[in-house]
KELUMBA-510835 format. One record per atom (N, C-alpha, C): residue in three letters; y, z, x. Coordinates in steps of 0.1 Angstrom, whole numbers, padded with zeros to 4 digits, always signed. Atoms other than C-alpha are relative to their C-alpha. Example, Ala and Ser with C-alpha at 12.3 -4.5 7.8 and 13.67 -1.06 7.14 Angstrom:
<pts>
ALA-0012+0000+0009 ALA-0045+0078+0123 ALA+0012+0000+0009 SER-0011+0000-0009 SER-0011+0071+0137 SER+0011+0008-0008 
</pts>
This chain:
<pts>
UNK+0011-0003-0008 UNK-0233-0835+0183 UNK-0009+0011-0007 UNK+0013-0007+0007 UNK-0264-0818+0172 UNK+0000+0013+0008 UNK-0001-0015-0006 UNK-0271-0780+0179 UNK-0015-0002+0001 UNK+0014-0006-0001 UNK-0305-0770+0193 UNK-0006+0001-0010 UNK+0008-0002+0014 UNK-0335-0774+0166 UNK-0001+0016+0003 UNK+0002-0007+0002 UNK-0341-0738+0172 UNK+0018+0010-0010 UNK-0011-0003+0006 UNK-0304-0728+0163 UNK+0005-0008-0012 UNK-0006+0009+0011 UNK-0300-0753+0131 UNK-0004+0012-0010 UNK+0007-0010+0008 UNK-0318-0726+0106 UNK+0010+0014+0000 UNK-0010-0011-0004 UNK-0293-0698+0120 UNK+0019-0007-0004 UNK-0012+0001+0004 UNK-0263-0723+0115 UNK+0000-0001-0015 UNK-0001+0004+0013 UNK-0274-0735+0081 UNK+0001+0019-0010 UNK-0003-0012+0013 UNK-0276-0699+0066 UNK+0013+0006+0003 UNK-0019-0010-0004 UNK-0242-0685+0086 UNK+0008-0011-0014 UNK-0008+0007+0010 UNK-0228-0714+0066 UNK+0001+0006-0014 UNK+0004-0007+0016 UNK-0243-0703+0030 UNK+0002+0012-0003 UNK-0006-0009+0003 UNK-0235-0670+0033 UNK+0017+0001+0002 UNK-0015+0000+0001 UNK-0198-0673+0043 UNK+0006-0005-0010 UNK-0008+0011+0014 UNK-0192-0699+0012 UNK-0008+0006-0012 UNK+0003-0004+0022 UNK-0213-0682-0018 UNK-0006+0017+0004 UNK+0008-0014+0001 UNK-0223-0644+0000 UNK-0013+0002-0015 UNK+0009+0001+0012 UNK-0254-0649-0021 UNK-0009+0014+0004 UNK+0006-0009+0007 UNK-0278-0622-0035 UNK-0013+0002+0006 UNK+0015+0004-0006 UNK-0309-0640-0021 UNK-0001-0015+0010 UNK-0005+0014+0000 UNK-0309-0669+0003 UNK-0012-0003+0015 UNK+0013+0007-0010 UNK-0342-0688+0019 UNK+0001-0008+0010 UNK-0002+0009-0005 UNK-0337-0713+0045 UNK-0016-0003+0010 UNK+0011+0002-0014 UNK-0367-0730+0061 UNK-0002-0014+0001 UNK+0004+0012-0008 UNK-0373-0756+0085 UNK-0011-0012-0006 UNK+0014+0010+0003 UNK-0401-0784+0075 UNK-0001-0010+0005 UNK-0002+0013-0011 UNK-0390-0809+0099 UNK-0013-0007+0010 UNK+0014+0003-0005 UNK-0428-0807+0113 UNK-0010-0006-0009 UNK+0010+0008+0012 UNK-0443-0818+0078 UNK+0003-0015+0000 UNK-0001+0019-0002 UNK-0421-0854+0087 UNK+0005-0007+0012 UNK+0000+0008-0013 UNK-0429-0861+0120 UNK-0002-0011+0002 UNK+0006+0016+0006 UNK-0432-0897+0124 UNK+0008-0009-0006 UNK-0003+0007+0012 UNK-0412-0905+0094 UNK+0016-0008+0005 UNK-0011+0006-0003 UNK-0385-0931+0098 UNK+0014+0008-0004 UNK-0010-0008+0002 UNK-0357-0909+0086 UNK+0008+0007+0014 UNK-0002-0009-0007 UNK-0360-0884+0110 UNK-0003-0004+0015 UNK+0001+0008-0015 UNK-0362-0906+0145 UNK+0010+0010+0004 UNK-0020-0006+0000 UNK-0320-0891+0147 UNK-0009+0011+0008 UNK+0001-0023-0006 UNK-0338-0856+0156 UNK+0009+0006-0013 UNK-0005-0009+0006 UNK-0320-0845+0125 UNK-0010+0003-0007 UNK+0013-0005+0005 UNK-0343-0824+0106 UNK+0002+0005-0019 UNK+0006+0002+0020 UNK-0358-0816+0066 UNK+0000+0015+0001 UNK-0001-0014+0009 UNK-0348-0787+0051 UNK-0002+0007-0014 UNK-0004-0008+0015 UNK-0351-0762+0020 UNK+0002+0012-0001 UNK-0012-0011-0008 UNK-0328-0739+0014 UNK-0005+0005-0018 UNK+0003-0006+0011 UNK-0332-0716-0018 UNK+0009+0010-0001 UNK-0009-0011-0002 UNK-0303-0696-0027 UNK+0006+0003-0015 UNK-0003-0009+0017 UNK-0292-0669-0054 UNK+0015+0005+0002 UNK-0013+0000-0003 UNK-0253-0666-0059 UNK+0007+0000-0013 UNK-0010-0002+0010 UNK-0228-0654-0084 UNK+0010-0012-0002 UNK-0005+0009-0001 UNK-0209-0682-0071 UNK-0002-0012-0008 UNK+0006+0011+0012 UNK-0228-0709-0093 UNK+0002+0004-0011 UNK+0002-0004+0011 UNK-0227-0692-0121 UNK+0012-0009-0011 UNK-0006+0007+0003 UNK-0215-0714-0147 UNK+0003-0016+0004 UNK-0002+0009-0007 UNK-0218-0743-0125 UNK-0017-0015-0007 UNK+0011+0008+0000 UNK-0242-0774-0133 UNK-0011-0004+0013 UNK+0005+0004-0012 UNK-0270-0782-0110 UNK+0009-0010+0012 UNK-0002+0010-0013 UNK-0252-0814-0095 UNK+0012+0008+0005 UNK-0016-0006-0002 UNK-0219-0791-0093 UNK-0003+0007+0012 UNK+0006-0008-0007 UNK-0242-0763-0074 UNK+0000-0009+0012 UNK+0005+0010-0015 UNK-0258-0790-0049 UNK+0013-0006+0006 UNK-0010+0004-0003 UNK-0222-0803-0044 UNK+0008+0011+0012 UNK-0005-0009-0003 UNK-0213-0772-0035 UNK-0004+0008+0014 UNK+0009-0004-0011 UNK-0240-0762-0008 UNK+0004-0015+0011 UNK-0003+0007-0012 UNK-0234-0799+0007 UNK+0014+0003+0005 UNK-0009+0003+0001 UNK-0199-0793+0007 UNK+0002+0017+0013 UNK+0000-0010-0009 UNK-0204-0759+0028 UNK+0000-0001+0012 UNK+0010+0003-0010 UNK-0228-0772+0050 UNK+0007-0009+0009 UNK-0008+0005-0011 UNK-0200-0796+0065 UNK-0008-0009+0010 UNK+0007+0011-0015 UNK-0209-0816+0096 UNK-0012+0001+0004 UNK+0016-0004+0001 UNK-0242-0800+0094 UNK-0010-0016-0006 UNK+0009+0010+0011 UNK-0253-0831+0069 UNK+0001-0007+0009 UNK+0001+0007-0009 UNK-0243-0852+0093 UNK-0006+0002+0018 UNK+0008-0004-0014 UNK-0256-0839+0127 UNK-0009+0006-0001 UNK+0010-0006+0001 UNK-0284-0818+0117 UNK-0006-0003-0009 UNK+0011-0003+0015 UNK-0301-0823+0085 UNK+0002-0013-0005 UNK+0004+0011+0002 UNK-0315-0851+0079 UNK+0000-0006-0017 UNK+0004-0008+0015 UNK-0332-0837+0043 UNK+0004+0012-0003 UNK+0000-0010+0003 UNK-0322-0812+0021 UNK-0001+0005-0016 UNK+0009-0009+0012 UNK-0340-0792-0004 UNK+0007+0011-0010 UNK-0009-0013+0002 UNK-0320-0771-0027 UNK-0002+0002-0013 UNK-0001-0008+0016 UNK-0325-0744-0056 UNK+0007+0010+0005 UNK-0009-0011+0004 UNK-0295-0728-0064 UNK+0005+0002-0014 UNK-0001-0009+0011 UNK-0292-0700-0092 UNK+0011+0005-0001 UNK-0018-0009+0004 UNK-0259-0685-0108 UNK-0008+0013+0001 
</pts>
């Protein structure tokens, strides 16, 4: 089950800071730039997320992105349709 759009932005960073306590960490909504778009019928919504973390460090991009989906949990599936991700070691 999906969480309230206004509560997805609040779960997606609780997630990302509990799994990499990052340094620096962006999360924003853009789910209004693809209204319309066949993807996002579901109500799940388009994200980008920007985050700075010692945790990567040493890590390849695909390793990083593996890493953030792999946080984010049931989120990918119930909430987030798209997701946008620059993460830095």
């Amino acid at each position: 089950m999906s969480l309230p759009k206004e509560a997805r932005v609040a779960a997606i960073r609780d997630a990302l800071e509990a799994a990499f306590t990052p340094s620096e960490l962006e999360v924003r909504d853009d789910s209004h730039r693809h209204a319309g778009h066949a993807g996002a019928r579901d109500g799940r919504g388009h994200f980008d997320v920007r985050i700075v973390s010692k945790a990567f460090a040493g890590m390849t991009p695909l390793a990083r992105h593996r890493a953030v989906y792999a946080a984010l949990g049931d989120l990918m599936t119930t909430d987030i349709h798209a997701l946008s991700i620059r993460a830095e070691g």
